[in-house]
C-alpha positions in Angstrom: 70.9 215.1 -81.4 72.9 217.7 -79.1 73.4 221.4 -81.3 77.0 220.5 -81.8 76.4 217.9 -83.4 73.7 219.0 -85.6 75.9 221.9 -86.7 78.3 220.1 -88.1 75.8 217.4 -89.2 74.0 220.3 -91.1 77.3 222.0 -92.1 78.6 219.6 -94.2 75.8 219.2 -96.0 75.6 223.0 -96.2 79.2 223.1 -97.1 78.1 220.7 -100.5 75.7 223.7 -101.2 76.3 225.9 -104.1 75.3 230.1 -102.9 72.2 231.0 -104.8 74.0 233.4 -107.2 76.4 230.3 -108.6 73.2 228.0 -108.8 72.2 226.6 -111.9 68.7 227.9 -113.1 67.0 224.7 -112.4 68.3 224.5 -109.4 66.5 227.7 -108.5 63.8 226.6 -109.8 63.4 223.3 -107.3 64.0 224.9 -104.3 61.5 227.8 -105.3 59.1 225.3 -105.9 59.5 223.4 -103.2 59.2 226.4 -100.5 56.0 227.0 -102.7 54.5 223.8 -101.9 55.9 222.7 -98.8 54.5 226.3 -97.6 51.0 225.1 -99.1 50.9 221.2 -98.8 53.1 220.6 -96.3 56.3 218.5 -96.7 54.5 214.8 -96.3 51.8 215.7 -98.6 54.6 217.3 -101.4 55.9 214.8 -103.9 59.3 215.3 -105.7 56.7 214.3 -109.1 54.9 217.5 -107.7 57.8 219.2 -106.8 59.2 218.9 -110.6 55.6 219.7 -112.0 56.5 222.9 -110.4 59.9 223.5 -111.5 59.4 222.5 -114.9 61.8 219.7 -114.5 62.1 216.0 -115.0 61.8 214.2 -111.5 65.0 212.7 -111.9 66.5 215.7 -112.5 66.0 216.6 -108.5 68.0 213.6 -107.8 71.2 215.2 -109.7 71.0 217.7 -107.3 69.4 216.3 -104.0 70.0 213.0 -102.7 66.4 212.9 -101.0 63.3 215.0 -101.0 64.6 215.9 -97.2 67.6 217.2 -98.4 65.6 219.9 -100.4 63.8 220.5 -97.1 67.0 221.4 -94.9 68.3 223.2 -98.2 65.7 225.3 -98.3 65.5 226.7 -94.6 68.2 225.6 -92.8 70.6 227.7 -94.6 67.9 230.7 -92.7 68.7 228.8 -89.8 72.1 227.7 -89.3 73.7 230.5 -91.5 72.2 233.5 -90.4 70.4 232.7 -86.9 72.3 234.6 -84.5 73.1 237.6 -86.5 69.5 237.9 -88.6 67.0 236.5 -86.6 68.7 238.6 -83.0 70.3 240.9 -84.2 67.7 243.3 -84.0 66.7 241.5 -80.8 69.8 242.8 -79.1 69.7 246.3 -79.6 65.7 246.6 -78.9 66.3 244.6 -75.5 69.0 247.0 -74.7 69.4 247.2 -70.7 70.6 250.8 -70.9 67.6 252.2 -73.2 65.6 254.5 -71.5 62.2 253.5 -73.4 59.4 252.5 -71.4 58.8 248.6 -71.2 55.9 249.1 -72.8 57.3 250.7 -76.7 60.1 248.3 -75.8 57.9 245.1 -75.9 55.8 247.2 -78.6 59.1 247.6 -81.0 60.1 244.2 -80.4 57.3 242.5 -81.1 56.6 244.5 -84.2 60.1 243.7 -85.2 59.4 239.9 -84.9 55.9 240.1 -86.9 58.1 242.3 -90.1 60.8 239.6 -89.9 57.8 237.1 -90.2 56.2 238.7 -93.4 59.5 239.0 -95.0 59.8 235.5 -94.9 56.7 234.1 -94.9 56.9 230.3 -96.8 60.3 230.1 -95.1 58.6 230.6 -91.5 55.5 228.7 -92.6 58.0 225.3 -93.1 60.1 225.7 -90.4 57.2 225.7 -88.0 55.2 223.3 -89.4 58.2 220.8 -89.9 60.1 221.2 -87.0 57.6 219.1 -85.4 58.4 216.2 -87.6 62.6 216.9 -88.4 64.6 216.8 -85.4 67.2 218.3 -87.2 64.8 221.9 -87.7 63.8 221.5 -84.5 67.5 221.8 -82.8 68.5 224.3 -84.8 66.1 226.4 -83.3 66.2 225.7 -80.1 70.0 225.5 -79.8 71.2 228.5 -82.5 67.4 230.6 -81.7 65.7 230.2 -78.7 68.4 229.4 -76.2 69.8 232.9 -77.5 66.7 234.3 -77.3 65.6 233.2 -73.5 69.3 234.6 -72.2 68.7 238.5 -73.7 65.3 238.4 -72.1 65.9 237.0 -69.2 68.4 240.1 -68.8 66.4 242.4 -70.2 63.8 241.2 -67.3 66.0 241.2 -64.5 67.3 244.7 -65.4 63.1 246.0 -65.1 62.8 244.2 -62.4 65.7 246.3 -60.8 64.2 248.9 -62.1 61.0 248.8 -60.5 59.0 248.7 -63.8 58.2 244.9 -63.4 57.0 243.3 -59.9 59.5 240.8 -58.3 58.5 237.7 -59.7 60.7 235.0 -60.7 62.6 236.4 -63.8 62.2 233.1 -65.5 58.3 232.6 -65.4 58.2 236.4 -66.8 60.8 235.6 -69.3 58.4 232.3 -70.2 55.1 234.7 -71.1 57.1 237.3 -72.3 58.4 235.1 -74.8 54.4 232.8 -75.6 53.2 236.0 -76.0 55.3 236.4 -78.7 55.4 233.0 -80.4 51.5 233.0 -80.2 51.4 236.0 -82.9 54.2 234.6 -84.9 53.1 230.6 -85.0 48.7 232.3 -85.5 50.0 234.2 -88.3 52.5 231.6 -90.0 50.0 228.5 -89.7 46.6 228.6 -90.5 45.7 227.3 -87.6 41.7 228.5 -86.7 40.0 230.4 -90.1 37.3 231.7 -87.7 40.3 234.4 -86.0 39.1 238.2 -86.8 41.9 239.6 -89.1 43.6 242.5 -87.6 46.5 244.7 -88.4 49.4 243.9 -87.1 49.5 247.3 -85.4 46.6 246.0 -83.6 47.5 242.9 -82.8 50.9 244.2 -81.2 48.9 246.9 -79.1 46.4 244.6 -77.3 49.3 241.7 -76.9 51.3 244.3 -75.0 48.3 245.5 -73.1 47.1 241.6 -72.4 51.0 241.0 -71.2 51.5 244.1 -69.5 48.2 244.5 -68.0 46.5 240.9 -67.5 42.6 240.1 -68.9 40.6 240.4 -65.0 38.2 243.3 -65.3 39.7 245.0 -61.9 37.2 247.3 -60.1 38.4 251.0 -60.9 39.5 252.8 -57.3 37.3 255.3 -56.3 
């Protein structure tokens, strides 16, 4: 499915949408319930029965309001998505990556990636579902590689070339730099929004940023120090 049509795919279903603050109080209540255990369970192993446990509602009930249990999945995160990906997710994006700030690549990366990890833990269940289902839902999955990541890869890839100009980066192919600038990045966000290992030493995130950037910045071989 190309990002146009997704869009308006998405749209018009977003369009059917009542804003939160017009919702009825049961409504609320479904799509808090199902972030809570789509977060938790996942969205196969969530049942609509489950899902109005939550609630407090009748099962049927959901069906007034949602015509499928995937319905409640795209109304609870694409509206994150599709609504507000540009100007919420890179906003902040765009002014850190600034070509004409005079901040060493180093507290540039640093800010950035702190930025992304604060974004992450203000949305926590929301993240946790959209990466976990995006996997399985082709319509997650464009939106954010055609309204996120596209956007994303063309402000570092300028930010890149602009070092590179510079003299702060080596002349390597912009893209390949652009590719572990970004990894780099998803890594922390996808470690810290799936469980993925439990045996992972918890660290702060102030931490986790500072030996990232040195990792990127720096490499892991143990070079011999120059006499």
């Amino acid at each position: 499915m190309s990002g146009d049509a997704f869009e308006e795919n998405i749209q018009v279903f977003l369009n059917e949408l009542k804003d939160e603050d017009v919702m009825t109080a049961k409504q609320k209540s479904i799509l808090q319930a199902a972030i809570k255990l789509f977060a938790e369970k996942g969205f196969h192993a969530s049942s609509t029965a489950e899902i109005a446990k939550e609630a407090g509602v009748a099962e049927g009930t959901i069906f007034r309001h949602y015509k499928s249990k995937k319905d409640i999945l795209i109304a609870a995160v694409a509206p994150m998505v599709v609504k507000s990906a540009a100007p919420f997710l890179l906003k902040d994006v765009r002014a850190i990556l600034q070509p004409q700030k005079e901040q060493p690549l180093g507290e540039v990366i640093t800010s950035l990636y702190k930025n992304r990890l604060a974004l992450l833990e203000a949305n926590r269940n929301h993240a946790r579902i959209l990466f976990q289902e995006a996997f399985f839902h082709e319509e997650l999955r464009d939106a954010i590689i055609n309204h996120v990541a596209k956007v994303a890869k063309n402000l570092a890839q300028q930010f890149i070339e602009s070092r590179i100009a510079s003299g702060e980066l080596r002349p390597l192919p912009a893209d390949l730099i652009v590719r572990a600038f970004i990894s780099m990045l998803a890594g922390m966000v996808i470690f810290k929004s799936v469980d993925v290992f439990d045996d992972i030493p918890m660290r702060s995130d102030d931490e986790l940023v500072a030996m990232t950037v040195d990792i990127l910045l720096n490499g892991i071989a143990n070079r011999p120090v120059q006499s």
